[in-house]
C-alpha beads as a LAMMPS data file, in Angstrom:
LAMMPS data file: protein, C-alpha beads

355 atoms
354 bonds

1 atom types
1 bond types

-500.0 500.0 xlo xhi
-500.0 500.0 ylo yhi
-500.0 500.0 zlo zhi

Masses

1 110.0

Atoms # bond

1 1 1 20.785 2.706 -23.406
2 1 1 20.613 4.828 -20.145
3 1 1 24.016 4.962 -18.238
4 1 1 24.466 5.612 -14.709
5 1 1 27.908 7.316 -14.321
6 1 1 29.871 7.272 -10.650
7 1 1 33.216 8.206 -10.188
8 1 1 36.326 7.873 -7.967
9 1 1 39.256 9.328 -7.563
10 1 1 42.523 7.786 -7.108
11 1 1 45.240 9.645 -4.743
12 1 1 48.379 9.076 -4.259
13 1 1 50.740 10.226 -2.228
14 1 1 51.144 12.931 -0.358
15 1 1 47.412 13.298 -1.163
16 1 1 47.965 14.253 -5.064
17 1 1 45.165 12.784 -7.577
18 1 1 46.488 10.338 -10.139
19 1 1 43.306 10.000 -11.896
20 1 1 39.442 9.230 -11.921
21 1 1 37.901 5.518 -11.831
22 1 1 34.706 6.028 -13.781
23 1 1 31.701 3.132 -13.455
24 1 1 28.939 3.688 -16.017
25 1 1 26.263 1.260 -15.247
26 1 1 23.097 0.389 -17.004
27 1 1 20.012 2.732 -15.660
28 1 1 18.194 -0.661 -15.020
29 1 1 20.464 -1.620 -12.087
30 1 1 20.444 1.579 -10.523
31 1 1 16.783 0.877 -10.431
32 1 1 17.048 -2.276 -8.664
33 1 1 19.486 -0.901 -6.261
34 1 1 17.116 1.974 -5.175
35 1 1 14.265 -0.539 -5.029
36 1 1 16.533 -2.899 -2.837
37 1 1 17.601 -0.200 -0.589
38 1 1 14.017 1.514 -0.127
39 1 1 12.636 -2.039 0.369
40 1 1 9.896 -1.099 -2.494
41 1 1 9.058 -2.977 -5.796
42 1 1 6.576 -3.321 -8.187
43 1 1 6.535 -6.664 -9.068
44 1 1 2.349 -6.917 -9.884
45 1 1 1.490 -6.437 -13.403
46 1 1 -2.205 -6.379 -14.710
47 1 1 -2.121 -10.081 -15.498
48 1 1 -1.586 -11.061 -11.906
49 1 1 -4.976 -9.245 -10.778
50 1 1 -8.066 -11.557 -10.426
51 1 1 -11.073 -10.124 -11.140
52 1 1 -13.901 -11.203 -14.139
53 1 1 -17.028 -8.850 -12.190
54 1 1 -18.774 -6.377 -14.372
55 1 1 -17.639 -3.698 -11.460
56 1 1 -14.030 -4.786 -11.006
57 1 1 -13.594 -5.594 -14.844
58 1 1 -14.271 -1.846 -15.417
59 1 1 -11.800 -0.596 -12.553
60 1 1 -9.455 -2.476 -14.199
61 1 1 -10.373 -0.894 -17.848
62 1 1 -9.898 2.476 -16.583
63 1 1 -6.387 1.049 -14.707
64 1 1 -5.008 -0.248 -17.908
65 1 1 -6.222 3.070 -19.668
66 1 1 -4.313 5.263 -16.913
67 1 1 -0.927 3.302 -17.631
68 1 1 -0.742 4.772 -21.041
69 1 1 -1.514 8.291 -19.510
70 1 1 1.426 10.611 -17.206
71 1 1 -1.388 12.100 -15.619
72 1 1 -1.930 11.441 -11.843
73 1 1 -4.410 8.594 -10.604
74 1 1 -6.217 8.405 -8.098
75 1 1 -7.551 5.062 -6.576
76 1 1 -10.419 4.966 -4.305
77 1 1 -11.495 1.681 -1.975
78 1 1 -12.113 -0.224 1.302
79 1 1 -8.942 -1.480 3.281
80 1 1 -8.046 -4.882 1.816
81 1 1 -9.601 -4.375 -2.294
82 1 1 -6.028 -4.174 -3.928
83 1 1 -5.240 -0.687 -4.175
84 1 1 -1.455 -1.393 -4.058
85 1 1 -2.212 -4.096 -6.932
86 1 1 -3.264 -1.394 -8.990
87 1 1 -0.975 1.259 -8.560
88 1 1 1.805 -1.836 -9.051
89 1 1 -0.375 -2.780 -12.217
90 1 1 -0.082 0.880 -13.511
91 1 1 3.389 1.600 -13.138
92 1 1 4.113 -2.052 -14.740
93 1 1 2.380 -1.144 -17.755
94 1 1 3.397 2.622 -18.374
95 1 1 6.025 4.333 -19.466
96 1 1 8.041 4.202 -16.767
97 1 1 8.008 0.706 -16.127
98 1 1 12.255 0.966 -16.166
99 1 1 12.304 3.361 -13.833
100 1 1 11.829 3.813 -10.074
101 1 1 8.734 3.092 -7.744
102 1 1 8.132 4.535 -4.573
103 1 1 5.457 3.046 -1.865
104 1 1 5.079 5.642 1.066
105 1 1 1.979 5.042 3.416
106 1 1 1.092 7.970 4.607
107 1 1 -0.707 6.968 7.637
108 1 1 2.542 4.748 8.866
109 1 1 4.879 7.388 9.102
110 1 1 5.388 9.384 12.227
111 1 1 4.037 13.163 11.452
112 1 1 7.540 14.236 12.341
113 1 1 9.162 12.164 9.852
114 1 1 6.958 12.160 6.745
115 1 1 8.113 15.423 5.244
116 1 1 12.040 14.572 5.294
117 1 1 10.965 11.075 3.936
118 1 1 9.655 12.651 0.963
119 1 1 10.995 16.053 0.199
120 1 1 14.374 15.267 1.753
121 1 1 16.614 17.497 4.073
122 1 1 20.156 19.661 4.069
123 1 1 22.625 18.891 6.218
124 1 1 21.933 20.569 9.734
125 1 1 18.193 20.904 8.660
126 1 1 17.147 19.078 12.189
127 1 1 18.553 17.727 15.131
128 1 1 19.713 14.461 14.409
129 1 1 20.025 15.367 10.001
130 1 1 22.226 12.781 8.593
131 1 1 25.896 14.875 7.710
132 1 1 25.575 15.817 4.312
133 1 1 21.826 15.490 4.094
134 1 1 19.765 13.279 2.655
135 1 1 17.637 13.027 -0.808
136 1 1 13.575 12.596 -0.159
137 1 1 11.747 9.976 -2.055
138 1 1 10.593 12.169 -4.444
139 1 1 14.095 12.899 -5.706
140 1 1 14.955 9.547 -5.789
141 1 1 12.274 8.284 -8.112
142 1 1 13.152 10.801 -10.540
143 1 1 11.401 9.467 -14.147
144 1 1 9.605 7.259 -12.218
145 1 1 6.575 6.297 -10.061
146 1 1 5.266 7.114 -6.421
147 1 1 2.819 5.784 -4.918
148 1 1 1.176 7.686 -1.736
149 1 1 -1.372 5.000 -0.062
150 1 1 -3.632 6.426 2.377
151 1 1 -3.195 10.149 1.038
152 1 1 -5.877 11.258 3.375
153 1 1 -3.644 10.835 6.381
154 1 1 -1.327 13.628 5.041
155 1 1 -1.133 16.821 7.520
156 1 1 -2.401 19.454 5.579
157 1 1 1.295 21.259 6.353
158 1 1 2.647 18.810 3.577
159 1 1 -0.131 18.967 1.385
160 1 1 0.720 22.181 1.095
161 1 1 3.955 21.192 0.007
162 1 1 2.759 18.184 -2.383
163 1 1 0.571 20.731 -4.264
164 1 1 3.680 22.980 -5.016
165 1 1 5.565 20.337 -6.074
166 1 1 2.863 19.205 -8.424
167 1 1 2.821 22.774 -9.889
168 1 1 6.202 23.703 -10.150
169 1 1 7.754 19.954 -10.833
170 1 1 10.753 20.724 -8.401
171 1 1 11.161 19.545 -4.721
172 1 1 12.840 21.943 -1.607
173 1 1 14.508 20.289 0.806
174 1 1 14.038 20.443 4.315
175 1 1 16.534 23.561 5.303
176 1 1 17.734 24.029 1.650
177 1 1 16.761 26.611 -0.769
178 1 1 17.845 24.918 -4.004
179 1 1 14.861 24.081 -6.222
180 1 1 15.140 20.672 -7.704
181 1 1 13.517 19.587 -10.315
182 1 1 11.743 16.336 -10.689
183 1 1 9.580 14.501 -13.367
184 1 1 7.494 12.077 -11.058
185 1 1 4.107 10.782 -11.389
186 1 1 2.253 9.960 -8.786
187 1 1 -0.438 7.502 -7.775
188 1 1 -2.329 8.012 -4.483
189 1 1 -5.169 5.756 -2.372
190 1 1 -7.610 6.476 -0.243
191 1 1 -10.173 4.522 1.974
192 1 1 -11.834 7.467 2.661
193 1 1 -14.023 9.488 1.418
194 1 1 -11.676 12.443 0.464
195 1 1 -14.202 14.953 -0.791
196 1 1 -16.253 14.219 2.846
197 1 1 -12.464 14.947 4.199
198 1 1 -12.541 18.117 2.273
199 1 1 -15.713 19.028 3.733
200 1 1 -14.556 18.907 7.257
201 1 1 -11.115 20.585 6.540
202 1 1 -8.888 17.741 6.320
203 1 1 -7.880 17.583 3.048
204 1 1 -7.203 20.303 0.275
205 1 1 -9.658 20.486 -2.048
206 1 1 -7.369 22.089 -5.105
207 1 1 -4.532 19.133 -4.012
208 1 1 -7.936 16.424 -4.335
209 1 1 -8.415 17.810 -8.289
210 1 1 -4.484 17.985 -8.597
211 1 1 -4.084 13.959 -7.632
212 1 1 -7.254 12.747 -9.122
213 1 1 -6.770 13.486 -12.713
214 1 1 -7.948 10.388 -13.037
215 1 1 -9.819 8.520 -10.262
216 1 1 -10.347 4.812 -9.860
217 1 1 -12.932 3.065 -7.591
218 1 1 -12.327 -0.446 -6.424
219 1 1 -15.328 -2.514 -5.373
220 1 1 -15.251 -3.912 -1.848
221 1 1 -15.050 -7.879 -2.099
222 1 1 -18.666 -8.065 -1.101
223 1 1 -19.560 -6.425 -4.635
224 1 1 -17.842 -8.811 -6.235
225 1 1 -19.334 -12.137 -4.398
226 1 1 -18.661 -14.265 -7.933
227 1 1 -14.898 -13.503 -7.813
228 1 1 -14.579 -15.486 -4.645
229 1 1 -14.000 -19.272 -6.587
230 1 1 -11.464 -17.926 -8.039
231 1 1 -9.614 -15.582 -5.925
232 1 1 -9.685 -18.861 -3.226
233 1 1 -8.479 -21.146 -5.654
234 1 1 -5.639 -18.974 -5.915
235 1 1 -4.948 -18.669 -2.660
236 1 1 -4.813 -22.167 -2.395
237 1 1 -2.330 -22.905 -5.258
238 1 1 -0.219 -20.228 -3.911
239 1 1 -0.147 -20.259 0.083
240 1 1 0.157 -23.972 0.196
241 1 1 3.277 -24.569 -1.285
242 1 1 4.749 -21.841 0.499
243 1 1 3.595 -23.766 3.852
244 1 1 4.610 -26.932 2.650
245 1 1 1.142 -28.499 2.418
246 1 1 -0.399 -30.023 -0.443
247 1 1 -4.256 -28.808 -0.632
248 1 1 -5.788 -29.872 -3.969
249 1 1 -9.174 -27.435 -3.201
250 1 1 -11.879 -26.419 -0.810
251 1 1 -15.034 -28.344 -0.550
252 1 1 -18.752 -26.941 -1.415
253 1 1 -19.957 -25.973 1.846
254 1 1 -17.048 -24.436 3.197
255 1 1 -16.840 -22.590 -0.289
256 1 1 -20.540 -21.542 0.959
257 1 1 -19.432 -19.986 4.220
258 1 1 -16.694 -18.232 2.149
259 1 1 -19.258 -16.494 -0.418
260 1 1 -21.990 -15.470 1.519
261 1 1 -19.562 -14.112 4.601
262 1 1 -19.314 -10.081 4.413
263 1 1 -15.529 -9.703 4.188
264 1 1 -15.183 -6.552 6.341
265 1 1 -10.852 -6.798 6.083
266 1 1 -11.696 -7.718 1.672
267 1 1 -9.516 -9.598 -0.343
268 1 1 -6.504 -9.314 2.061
269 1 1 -8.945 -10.617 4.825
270 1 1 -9.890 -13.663 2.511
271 1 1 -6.340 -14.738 1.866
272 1 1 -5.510 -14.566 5.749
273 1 1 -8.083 -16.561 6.170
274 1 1 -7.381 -19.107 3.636
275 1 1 -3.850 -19.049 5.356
276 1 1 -5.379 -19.675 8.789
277 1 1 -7.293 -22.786 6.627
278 1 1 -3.886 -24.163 5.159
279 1 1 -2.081 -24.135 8.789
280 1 1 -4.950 -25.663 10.537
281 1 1 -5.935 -28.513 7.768
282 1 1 -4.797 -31.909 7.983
283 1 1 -6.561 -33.421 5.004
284 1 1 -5.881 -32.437 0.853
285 1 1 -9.424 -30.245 0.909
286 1 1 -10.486 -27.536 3.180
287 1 1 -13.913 -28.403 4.947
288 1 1 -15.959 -25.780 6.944
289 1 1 -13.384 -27.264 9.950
290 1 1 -10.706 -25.864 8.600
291 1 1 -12.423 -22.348 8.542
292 1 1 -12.278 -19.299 11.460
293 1 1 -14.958 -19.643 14.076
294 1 1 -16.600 -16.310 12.379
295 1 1 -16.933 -17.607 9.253
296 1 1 -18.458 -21.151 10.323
297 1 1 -21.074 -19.391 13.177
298 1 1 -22.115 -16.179 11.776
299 1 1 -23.093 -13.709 14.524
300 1 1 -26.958 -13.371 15.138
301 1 1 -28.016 -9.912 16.876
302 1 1 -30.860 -11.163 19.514
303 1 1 -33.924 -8.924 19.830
304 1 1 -33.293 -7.535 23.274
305 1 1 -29.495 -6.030 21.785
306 1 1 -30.361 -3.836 18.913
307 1 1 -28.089 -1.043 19.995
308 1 1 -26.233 -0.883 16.557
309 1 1 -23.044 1.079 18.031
310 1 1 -22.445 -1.279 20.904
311 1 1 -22.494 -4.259 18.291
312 1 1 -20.231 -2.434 15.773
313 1 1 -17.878 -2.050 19.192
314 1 1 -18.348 -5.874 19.646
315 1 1 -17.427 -6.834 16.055
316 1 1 -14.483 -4.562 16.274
317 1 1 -12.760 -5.893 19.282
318 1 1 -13.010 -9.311 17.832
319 1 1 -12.046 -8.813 14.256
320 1 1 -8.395 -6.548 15.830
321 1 1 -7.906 -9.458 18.594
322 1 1 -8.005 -11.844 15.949
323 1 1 -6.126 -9.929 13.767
324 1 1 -3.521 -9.458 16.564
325 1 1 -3.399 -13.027 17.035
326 1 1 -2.423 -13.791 13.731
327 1 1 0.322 -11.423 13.823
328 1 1 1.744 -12.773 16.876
329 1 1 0.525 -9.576 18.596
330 1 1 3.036 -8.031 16.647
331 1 1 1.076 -4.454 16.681
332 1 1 2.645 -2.837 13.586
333 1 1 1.440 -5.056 11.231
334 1 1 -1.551 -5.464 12.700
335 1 1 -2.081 -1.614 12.432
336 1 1 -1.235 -2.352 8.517
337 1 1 -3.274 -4.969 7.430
338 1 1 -6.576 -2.862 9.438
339 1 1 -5.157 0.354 7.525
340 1 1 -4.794 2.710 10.577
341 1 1 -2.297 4.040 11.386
342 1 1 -0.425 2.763 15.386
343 1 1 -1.961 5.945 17.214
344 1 1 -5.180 4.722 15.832
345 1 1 -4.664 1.065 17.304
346 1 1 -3.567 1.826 20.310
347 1 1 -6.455 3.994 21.183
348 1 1 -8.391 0.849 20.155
349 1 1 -6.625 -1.524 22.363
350 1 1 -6.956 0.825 25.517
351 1 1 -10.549 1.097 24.634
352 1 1 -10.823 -2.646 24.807
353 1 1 -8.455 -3.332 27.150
354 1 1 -6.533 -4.975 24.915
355 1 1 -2.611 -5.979 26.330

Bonds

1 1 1 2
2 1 2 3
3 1 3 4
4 1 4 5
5 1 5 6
6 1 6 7
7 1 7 8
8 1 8 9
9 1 9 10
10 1 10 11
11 1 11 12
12 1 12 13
13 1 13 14
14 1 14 15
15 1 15 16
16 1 16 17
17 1 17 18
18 1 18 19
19 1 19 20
20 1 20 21
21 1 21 22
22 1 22 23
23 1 23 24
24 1 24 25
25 1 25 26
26 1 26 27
27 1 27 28
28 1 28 29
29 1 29 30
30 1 30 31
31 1 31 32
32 1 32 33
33 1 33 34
34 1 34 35
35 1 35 36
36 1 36 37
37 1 37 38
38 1 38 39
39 1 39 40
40 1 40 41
41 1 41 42
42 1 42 43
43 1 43 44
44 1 44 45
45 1 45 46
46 1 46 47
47 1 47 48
48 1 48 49
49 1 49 50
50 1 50 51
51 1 51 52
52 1 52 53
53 1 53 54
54 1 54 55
55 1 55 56
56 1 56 57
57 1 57 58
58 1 58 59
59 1 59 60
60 1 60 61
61 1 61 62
62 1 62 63
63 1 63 64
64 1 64 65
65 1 65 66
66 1 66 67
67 1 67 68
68 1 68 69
69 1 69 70
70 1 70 71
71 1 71 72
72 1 72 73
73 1 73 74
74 1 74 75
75 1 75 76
76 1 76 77
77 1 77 78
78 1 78 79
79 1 79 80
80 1 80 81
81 1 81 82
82 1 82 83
83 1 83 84
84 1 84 85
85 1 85 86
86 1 86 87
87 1 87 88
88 1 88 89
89 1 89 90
90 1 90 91
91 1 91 92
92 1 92 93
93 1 93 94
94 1 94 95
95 1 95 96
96 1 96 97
97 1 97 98
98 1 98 99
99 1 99 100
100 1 100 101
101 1 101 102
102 1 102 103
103 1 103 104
104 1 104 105
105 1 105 106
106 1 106 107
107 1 107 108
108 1 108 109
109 1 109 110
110 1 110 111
111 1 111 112
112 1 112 113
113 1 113 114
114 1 114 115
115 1 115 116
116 1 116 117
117 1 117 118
118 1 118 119
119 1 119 120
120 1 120 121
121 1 121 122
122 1 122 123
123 1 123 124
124 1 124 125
125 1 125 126
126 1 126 127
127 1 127 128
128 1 128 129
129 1 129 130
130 1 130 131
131 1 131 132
132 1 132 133
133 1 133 134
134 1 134 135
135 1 135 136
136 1 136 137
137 1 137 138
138 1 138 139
139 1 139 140
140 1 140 141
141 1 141 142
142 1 142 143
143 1 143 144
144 1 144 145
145 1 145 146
146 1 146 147
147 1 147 148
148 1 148 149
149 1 149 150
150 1 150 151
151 1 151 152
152 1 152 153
153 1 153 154
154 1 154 155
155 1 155 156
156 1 156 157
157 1 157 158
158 1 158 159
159 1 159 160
160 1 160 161
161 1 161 162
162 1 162 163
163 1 163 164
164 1 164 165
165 1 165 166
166 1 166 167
167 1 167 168
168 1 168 169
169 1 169 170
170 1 170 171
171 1 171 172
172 1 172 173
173 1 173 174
174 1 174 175
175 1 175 176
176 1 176 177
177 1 177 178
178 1 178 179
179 1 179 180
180 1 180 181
181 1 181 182
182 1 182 183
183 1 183 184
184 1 184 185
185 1 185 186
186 1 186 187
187 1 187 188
188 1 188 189
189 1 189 190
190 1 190 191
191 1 191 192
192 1 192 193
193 1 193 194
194 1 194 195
195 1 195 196
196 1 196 197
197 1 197 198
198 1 198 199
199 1 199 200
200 1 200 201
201 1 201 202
202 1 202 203
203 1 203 204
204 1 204 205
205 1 205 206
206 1 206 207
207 1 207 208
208 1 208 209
209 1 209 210
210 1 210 211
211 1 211 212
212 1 212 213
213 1 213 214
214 1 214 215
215 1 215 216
216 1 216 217
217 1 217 218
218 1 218 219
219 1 219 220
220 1 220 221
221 1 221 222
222 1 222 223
223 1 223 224
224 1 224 225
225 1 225 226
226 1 226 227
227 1 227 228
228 1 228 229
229 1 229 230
230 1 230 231
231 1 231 232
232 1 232 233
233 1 233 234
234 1 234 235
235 1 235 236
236 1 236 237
237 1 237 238
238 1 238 239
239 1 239 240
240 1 240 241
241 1 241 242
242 1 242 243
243 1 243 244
244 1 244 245
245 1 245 246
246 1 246 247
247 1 247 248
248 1 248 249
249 1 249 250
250 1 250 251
251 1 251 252
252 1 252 253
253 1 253 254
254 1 254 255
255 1 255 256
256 1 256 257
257 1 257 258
258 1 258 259
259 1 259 260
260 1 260 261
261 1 261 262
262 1 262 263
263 1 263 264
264 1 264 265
265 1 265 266
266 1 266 267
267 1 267 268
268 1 268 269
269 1 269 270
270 1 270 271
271 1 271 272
272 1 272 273
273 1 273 274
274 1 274 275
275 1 275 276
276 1 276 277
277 1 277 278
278 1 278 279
279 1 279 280
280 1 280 281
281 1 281 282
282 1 282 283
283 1 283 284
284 1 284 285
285 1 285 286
286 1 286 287
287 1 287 288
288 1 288 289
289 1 289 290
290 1 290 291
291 1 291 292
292 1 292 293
293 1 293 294
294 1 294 295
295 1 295 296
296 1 296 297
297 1 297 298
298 1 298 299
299 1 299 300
300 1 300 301
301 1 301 302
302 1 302 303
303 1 303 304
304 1 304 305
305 1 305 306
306 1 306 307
307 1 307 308
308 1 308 309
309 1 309 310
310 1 310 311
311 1 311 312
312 1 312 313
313 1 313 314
314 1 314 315
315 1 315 316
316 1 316 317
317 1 317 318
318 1 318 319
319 1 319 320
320 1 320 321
321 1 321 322
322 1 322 323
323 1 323 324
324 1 324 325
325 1 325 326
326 1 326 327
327 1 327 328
328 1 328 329
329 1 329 330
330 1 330 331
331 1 331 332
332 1 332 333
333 1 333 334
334 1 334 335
335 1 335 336
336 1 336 337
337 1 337 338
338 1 338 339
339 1 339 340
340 1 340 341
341 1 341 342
342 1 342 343
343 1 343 344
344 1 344 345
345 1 345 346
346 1 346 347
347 1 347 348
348 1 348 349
349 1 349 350
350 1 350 351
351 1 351 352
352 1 352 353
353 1 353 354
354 1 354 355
């Protein structure tokens, strides 16, 4: 059994020690206590995915086949296909299932604050260092797992440093000069294209080789058109509880709209809109009613506006408003659940006027 050992000590008077509490405590609730604090879990396992297409079956496969592997995965996709499913799903099943995991989006965190989130700092490293200094995420999920989503958004500055830590298994600290040394593995995800990123000098190419030991392409929902029965069904049984409504299913033709639509936002768009279904339906079974406008009157380019770039524009200001509008205009999450980062969005929103 793996202990955790703290210690305090007891003074007495006159400031003289009179002994030493020690608290050993199982490894499993330290675990939970860094997961608590970090507001990170992996609570998907394998079983939870849905998924029976040739393509996604075989994504998976490979998934299932990196969890009894320490090497480093990589997971390729659209915004929306699961990526954070699978890293969940691969942790779960490995052999470090008991130990931490570690969710950092790359693209989230403020350039200025990415580096002490993950390497850590000394005491007096910055203006503004907590007193005594602070441990990075990598030192915290020691034996354990992390997961970097949206890798490409790294500045190369701390790619830099990602690539020496992957060589020498040991993390520096922000104004320190001890070496520490970590056993981590690491699972990263990108929605882009990180070789194309390579080309144009955004990404390393000897830190792309490093992470993608083993790389993993998720299909887009649109690949995967038969999966959509079952993934709403799902949705259903799960979402409408939560609301407090009691929807039994979904009827043909709304199922229709549902399957042939393009599902640009993927399987996180589809169970938003599902959502937006449950809220708005007063009856046990969803009808095309109960669907978003886009989904019920699919857009129709006329002849005299071909310009492909100005309808891309069009589609985009829609699909954030209603995005934002969902999210209460709560612009955070809406930056999330698009996968850009906030700088991103709000050069959007001024470009759309967006308030």
């Amino acid at each position: 059994v793996k202990l955790a050992v703290s210690s305090t000590p007891l003074m007495g008077k006159k400031g003289k020690t009179l002994g030493t509490v020690v608290i050993l405590q199982p490894m499993k609730k330290y675990k939970q206590l860094i997961e608590r604090v970090s507001g990170t879990r992996a609570n998907i396992t394998f079983e939870q995915i849905i998924g029976r297409s040739h393509e996604f079956k075989y994504a998976l496969w490979c998934a299932e086949k990196a969890a009894n592997s320490d090497s480093n995965v990589l997971l390729m996709g659209e915004s929306g296909v699961g990526k954070d499913m699978f890293a969940q799903g691969i942790h779960n099943a490995s052999g470090r299932s008991n130990e931490p995991f570690f969710a950092i989006n790359c693209a989230a965190l403020p350039r200025e604050l990415i580096s002490s989130e993950l390497l850590g700092y000394e005491d007096g490293a910055f203006t503004g260092a907590r007193k005594g200094g602070n441990p990075g995420k990598f030192e915290l999920a020691d034996q354990g797992t992390i997961f970097l989503d949206e890798v490409g958004e790294m500045p190369l500055d701390l790619q830099s440093s990602l690539l020496r830590l992957l060589e020498e298994g040991a993390v520096i600290r922000l104004g320190g000069r001890e070496t520490i040394p970590i056993n981590v593995r690491i699972i990263a995800a990108s929605n882009k294209n990180l070789l194309e990123e390579v080309k144009n000098g955004n990404f390393r190419l000897d830190l792309f080789y490093r992470l993608g030991v083993i790389d993993i392409r998720i299909p887009s929902l649109k690949e995967r058109k038969d999966d959509i029965p079952e993934l709403v069904d799902h949705f259903i049984k799960s979402i409408g509880p939560k609301l407090g409504k009691i929807i039994s299913g979904i009827d043909e033709t709304a199922l229709e709209l549902l399957i042939n639509y393009e599902w640009p936002g993927n399987v996180r768009d589809l169970s938003y809109v599902i959502e937006w279904s449950i809220n708005l339906s007063s009856k046990e079974i969803l009808t095309a009613d109960d669907l978003p406008m886009r989904l019920r009157k699919p857009v129709r380019i006329p002849l005299a506006n071909m310009d492909l770039d100005a309808n891309k524009s069009d589609f985009e200001e829609k699909f954030i408003r209603e995005c934002l509008r969902k999210n209460n205009n709560n612009r955070v999450k809406t930056a999330k659940d698009l996968g850009i980062n906030r700088a991103t969005l709000y050069r959007k929103l001024a470009k759309y006027s967006i308030t």
